[in-house]
C-alpha positions in Angstrom: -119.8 65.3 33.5 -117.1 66.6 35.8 -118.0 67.5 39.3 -118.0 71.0 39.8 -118.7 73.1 42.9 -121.3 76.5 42.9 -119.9 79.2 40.6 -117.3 77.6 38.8 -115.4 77.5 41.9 -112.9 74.2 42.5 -113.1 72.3 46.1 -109.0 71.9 45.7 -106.8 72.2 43.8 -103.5 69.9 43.6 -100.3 70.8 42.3 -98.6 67.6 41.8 -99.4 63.8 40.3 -96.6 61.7 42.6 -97.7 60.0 45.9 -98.6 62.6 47.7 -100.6 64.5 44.8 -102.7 60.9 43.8 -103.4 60.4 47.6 -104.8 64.0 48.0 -107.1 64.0 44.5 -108.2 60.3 46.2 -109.5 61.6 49.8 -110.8 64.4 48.5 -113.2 62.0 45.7 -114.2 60.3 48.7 -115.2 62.7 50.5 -117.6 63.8 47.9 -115.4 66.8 47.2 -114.6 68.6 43.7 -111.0 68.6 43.2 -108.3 69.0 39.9 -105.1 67.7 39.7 -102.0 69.5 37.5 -99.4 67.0 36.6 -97.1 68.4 33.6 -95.3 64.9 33.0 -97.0 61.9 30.9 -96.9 59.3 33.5 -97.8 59.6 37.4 -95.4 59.2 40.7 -92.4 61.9 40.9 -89.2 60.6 41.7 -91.0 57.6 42.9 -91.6 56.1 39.2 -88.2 55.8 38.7 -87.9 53.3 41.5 -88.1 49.5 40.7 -88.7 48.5 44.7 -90.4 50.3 47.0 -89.2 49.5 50.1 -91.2 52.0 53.1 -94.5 50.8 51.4 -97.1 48.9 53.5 -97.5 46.1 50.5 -98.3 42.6 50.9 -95.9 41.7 47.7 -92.6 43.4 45.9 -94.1 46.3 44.1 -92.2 49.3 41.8 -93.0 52.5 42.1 -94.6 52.9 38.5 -97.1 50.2 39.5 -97.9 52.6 43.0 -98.6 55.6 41.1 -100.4 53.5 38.1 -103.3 51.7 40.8 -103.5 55.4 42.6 -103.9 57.1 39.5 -106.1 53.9 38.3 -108.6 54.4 41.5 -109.2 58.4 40.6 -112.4 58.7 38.6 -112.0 61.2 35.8 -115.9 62.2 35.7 -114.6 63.6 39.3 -111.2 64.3 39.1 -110.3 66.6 36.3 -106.3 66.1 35.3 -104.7 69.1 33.4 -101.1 67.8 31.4 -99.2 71.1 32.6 -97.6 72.8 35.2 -98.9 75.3 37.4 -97.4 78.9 36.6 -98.9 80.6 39.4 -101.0 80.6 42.4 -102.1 83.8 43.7 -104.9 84.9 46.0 -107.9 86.6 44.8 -110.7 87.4 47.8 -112.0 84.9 49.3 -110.3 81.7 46.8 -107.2 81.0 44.8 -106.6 81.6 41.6 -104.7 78.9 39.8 -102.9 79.7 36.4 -101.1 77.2 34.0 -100.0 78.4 30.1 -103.8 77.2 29.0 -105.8 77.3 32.4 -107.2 79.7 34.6 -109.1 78.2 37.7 -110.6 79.3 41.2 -110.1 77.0 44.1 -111.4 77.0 47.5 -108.2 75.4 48.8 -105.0 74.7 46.8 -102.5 71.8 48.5 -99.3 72.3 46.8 -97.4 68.6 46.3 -94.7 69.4 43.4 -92.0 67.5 45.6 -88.4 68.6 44.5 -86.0 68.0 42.1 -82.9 66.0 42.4 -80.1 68.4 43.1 -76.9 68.7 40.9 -73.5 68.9 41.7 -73.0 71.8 40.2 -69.3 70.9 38.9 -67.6 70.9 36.0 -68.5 68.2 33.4 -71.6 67.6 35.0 -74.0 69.1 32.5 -71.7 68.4 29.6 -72.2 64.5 30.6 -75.5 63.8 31.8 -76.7 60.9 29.6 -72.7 60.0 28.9 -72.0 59.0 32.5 -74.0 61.1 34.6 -77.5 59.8 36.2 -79.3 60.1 38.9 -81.5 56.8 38.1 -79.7 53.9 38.7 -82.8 51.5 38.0 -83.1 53.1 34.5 -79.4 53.2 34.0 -77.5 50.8 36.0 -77.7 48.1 33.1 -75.0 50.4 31.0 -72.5 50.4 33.6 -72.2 46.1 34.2 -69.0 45.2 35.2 -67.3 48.7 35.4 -66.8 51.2 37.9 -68.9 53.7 39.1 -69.3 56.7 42.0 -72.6 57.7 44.4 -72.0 60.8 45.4 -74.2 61.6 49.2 -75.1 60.0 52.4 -78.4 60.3 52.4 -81.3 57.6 51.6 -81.5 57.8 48.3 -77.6 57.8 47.7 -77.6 54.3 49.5 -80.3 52.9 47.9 -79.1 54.1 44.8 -75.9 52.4 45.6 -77.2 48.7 46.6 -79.0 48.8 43.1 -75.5 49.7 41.1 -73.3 46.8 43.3 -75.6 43.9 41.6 -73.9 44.5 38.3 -70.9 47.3 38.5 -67.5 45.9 39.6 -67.4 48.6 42.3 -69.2 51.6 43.7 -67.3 54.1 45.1 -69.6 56.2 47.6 -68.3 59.8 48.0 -69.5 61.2 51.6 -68.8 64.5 52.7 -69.8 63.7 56.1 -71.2 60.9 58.4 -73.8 59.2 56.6 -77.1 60.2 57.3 -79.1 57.2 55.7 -81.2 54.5 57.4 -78.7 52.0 59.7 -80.8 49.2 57.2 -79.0 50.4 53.8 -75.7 51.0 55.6 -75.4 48.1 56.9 -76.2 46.2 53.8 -73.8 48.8 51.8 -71.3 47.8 54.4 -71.6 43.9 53.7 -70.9 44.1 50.1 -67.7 43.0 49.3 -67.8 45.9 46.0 -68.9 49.0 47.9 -65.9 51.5 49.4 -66.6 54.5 51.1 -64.3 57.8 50.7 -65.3 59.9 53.4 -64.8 63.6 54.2 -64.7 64.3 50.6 -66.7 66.2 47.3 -66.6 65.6 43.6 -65.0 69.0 42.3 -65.4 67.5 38.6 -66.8 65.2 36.4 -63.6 63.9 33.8 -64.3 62.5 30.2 -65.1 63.8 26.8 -68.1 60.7 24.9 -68.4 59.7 28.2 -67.0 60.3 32.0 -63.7 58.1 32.5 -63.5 60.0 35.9 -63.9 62.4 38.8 -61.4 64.6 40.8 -62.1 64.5 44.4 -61.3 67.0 47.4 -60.7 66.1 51.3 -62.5 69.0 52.5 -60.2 69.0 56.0 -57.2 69.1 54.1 -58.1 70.8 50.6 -56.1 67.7 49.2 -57.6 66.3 45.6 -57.2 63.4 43.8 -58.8 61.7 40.3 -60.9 58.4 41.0 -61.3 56.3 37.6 -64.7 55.4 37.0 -67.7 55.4 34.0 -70.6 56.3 35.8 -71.4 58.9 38.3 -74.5 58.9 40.3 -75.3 62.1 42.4 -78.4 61.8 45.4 -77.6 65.0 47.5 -80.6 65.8 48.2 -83.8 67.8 47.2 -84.9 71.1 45.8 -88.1 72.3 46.3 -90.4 73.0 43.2 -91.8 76.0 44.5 -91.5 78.7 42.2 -95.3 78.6 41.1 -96.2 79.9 44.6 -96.1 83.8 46.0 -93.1 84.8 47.1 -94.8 85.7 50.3 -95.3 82.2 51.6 -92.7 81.3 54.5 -90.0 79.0 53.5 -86.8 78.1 55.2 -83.3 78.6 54.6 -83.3 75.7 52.3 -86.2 76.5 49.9 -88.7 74.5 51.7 -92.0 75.4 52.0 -93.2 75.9 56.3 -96.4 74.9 57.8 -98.2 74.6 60.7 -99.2 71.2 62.2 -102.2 71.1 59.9 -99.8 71.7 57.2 -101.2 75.0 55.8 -98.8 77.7 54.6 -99.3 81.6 56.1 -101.3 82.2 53.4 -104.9 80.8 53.8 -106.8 78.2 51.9 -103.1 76.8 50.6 -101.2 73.8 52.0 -98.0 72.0 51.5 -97.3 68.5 51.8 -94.6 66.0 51.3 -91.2 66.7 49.6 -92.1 70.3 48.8 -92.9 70.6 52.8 -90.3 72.0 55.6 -90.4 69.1 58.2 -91.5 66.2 55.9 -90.0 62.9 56.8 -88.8 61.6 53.8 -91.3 58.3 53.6 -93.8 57.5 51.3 -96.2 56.4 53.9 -95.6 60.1 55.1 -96.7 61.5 51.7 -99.7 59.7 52.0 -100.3 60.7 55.6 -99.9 64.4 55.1 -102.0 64.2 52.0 -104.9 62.8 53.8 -104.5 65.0 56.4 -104.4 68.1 54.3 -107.9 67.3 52.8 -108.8 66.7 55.8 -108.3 70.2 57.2 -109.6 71.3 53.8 -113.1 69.7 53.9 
């Protein structure tokens, strides 16, 4: 029978299955607490399961981020931890708890930590949509195998556009990465990208559209000093310009910044009380894994 607390009432609540989410529901089980877990997609770990190497994890051996979220997720007990397959609607106050609502759920929570992460952002550009699936990924572990031998553009400067970018230059013929300004990635992947004989850089420059008709046969770019575009061939095109918070299930009175994200104090809770934030969802967050994990435990933590 699953643990429950006096009147029905839910220890925490988490809004979120990847890293941070799993790490949560796991501190909180041992600490004896009762929490729920909302996770609207099959499988467990965010953006992390897409990721065949984990890198920033503490492991002793090579491990993907499917097999991280799979031995979290593993380690939960479901006679403590209930799961519910869906997302989170709304989160609302209500006295003295926290109502949580998804389409077929209604639940009180004593706390609520909010760990949805973010969503890959688009480019917003023509083709783009149109393309996505022909051309267009933002996975290159799942879809670097179609684009073997051919040429392909990374679009960002960021960690994730660089890692993206190492995986595509062990089977494309080149990777163009477009960079609108310095690159803000680790000096680790930059240096490596800069060692590889099939990785060029365009700097200063966007993607104002995504070519093709099956499938993309190439982007026009634009210096953004001098307004001056050109079209770079290529059959794949791989945008990693950062995150967008999934936040929309939350009031519309908690604080967030001028990028979406959610702000919180050092303990990581929100203005409104009883709810926290943590990881990707989180103003502040650093980006890591092991940082997920960190603010997770310290969230239930503050919670207990």
């Amino acid at each position: 029978m699953t643990l429950r607390r006096r009147h029905d009432i839910w220890d925490i609540a988490i809004v979120g299955g990847g890293i941070a989410g799993l790490t949560a529901a796991w501190h909180a089980m041992r600490r004896g607490m009762a929490p729920c877990l909302f996770e609207p997609q099959p499988g467990f770990g965010g953006q992390v399961a897409t990721v065949n190497h984990i890198d920033d994890w503490p492991a002793t051996g090579p491990v993907s981020g499917v097999e991280l979220a799979a031995g979290l997720a593993a380690g939960l007990s479901h006679e403590i931890v209930e799961m519910y397959n869906e997302p989170v609607s709304k989160v609302e106050r209500e006295g003295r708890v926290l109502r949580v609502s998804s389409s077929s759920t209604s639940l009180r929570a004593r706390c609520v930590i909010a760990a949805s992460g973010g969503r890959l952002r688009t480019l917003g550009v023509p083709g783009e949509e149109q393309l996505r699936g022909k051309g267009v990924s933002q996975c290159a572990d799942c879809d670097g195998g179609f684009f073997r031998n051919q040429d392909v553009v990374v679009v960002g400067g960021g960690d994730a556009a660089l890692q993206e970018a190492l995986v595509l230059a062990e089977t494309s013929a080149t990777v163009t990465i477009v960079a609108r300004s310095r690159l803000k990635a680790r000096s680790a992947y930059v240096e490596r990208a800069a060692g590889k004989t099939n990785v060029r850089f365009v700097w200063d420059s966007t993607v104002d559209a995504i070519h093709g008709t099956d499938g993309v046969n190439g982007v026009r770019l634009r210096n953004i000093l001098t307004g001056a575009t050109s079209d770079l061939p290529c059959s794949g095109v791989f945008p990693f310009i950062g995150i967008e918070p999934q936040s929309t299930y939350l009031p519309s009175s908690v604080k967030r910044d001028a990028s979406g994200c959610v702000v919180t104090d050092a303990q990581l809770q929100t203005n409104i009380e009883g709810l926290f934030a943590i990881g990707a969802l989180r103003a502040g967050y650093g980006g890591d894994l092991v940082c997920a994990a960190g603010e997770a435990a310290l969230a239930v933590a503050v919670a207990a």
